[in-house]
N, C-alpha and C positions, 0 to 999 in steps of 0.2 A: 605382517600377515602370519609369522610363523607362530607369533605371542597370541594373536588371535583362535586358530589352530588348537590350540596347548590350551586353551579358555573352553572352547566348543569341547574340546572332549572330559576337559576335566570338567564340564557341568553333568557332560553325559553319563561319564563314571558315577558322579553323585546319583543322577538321577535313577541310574541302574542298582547301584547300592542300596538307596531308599526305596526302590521297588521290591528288592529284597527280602527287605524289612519287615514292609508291607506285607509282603504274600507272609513272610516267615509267619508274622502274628496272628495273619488271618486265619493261618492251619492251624494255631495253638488255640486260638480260639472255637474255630471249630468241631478241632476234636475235643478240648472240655464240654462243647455242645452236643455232640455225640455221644460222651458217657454219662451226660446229664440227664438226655432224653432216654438213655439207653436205660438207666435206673428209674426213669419215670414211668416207664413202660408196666414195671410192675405193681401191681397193685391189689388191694385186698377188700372186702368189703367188709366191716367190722358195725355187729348190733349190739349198743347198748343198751342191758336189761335194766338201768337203773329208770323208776320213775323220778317224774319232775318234781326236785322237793326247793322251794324260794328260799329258806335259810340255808340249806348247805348249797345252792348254789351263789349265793352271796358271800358265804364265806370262804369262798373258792374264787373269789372277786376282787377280797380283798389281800388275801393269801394271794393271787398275783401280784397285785399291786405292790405288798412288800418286797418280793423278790424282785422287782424292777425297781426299786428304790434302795435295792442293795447294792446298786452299784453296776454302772455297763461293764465292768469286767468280769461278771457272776454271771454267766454262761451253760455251766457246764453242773448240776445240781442232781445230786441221789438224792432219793429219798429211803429211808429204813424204819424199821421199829422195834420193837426191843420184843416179841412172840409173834407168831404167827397166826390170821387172823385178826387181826386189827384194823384189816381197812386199808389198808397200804396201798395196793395195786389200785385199788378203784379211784382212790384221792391222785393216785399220779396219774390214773388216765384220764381223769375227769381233769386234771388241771392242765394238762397236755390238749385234750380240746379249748379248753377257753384261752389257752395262752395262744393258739391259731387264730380263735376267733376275733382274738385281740389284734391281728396283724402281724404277731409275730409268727415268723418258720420254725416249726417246732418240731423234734423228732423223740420221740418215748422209746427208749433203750432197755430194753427188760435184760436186765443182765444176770436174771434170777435161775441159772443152769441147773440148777439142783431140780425145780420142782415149781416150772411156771407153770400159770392158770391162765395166762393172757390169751391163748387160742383158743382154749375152751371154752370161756368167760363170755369172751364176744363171738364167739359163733364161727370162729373163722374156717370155712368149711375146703378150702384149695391148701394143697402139699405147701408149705413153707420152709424154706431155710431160716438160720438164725445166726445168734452170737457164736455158740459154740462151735457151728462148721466155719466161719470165719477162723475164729481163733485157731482153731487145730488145721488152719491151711486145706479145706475143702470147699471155702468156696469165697469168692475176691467179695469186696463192698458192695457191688452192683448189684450183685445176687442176695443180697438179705436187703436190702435198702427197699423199705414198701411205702409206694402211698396210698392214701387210707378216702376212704367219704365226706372225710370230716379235713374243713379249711386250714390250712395251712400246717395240716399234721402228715405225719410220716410217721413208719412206727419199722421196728427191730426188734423180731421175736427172738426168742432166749436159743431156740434151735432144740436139738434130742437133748438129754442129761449125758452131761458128760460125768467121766470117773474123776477127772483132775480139777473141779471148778478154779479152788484156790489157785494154783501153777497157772492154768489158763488167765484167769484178770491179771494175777501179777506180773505178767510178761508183759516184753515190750510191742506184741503188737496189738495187743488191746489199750497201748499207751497211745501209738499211735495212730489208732481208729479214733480215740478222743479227739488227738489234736486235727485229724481229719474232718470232723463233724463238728466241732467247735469254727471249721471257716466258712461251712455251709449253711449253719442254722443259727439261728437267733439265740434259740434256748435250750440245751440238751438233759433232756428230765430220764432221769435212771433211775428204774426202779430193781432194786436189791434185796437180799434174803432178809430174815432176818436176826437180829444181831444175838439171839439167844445161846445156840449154839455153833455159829461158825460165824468166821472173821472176816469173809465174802466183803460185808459193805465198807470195811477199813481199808480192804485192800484196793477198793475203786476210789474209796475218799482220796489217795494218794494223789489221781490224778485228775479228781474235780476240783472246780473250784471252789465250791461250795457243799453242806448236807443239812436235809430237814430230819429229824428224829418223829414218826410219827408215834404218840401216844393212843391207846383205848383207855377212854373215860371209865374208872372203876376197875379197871382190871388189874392194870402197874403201876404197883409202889416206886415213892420217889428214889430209894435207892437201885432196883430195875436202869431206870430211868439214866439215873446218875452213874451206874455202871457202863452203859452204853454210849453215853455224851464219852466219857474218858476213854474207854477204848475206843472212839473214833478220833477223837483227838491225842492221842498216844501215834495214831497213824499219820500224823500232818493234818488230818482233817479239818477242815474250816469251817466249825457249826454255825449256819443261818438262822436257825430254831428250830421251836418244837410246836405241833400241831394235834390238838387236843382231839380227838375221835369219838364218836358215837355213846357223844354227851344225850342223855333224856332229858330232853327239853323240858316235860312234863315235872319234874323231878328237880330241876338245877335252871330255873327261870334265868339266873343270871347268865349262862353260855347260852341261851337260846339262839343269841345271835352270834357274837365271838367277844371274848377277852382279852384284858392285857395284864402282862402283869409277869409273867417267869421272866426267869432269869434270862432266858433262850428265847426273849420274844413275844410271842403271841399263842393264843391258844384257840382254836375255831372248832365251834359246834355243829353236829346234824341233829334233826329227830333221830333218837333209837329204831324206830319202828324201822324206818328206810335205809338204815346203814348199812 
């Protein structure tokens, strides 16, 4: 009787133990659903001006496609270019929508603190926070984390201009907002200054996994070009390639659609007119 006793309670211990457990996980679960919802809350409505052009959005089709065949551990990818004006931002939000639309969770990281155009560009007409109030400890993930109109996109605007950009990426908590965003989304597309005069996109290459170099057709010579490949890779930087920009179709029949052929990959064309 007494071995029985000592049975019935030591199930019951168990079974209080494992209720424990239970409840413990339910609250941890919970409450990551609570700051999940809690950042979904926010949100922005974002108009793009670009009209409908079939070759650059094709080659924004296949320019995903590569980067999903670069490997499931290529995640975390900037994008840069070697002047300003080139097309940059629009190629990373444009491929930030279609990498949504692909079914991947995508979030576009303007990490451009000196002199974004991303709120301007698309219209974004409500107060937003950004990178740099994160970074300088004025406001937690939740508060700049936005979702957007467009499928499976989220987006993080760059926030005011700050005086320190460089000090600001190179710290550890823009390290660790990477590795934070790196477990919630599929794909983290960053777009960066450019590489002309400051070292901005070197100093995030540090902690992506990947960078696109984006080129404008006719404007940058190969050593431009080649200066910027090395300084990003001088940084750790892991070049994926380079993407050819606002190729004349008219003018260069052969990018009309896209190319191969660099050293870095691939090259993809638009019409001029539309770029």
């Amino acid at each position: 009787m007494d071995q029985e006793r000592r049975s019935q309670r030591e199930m019951m211990q168990e079974n209080e133990k494992q209720a424990r457990t239970t409840y413990t996980n339910a609250q941890a679960k919970a409450a990551m659903s609570r700051r999940d919802n809690k950042a979904s809350k926010l949100r922005v409505e974002l108009t793009d001006p670009r009209k409908s052009n079939y070759f650059y959005e094709e080659a924004l089709k296949t320019l995903r496609t590569n980067i999903q065949f670069a490997g499931a551990d290529i995640k975390t990818i900037l994008v840069t270019s070697c002047f300003p004006n080139e097309g940059k931002s629009d190629v990373v939000f444009q491929l930030a929508k279609e990498m949504g639309m692909a079914g991947k969770k995508t979030v576009l990281l303007d990490a451009d603190i000196r002199k974004s155009v991303l709120v301007q560009r698309y219209l974004v007409d409500s107060d937003v926070k950004g990178l740099s109030q994160y970074l300088s400890g004025q406001a937690p993930v939740r508060d700049i984390l936005y979702g957007t109109n467009y499928e499976n996109m989220d987006v993080i605007f760059a926030g005011p201009m700050a005086p320190n950009p460089s000090e600001l990426l190179n710290g550890k908590v823009f390290a660790k907002l990477m590795i934070e965003l790196k477990q919630r989304y599929d794909y983290v597309l960053i777009d960066t200054p450019p590489m002309a005069n400051v070292v901005d996109a070197a100093i995030v290459g540090k902690v992506c996994d990947g960078a696109i170099l984006l080129i404008e057709s006719g404007l940058v010579g190969y050593r431009a070009a080649q200066k910027a490949i090395k300084q990003l890779e001088k940084s750790g930087t892991h070049m994926l390639g380079a993407v050819l920009n606002k190729v004349d179709a008219r003018k260069e029949k052969y990018y009309s659609y896209y190319s191969y052929g660099s050293k870095y990959g691939y090259g993809y064309g638009q019409n001029h007119e539309n770029a």
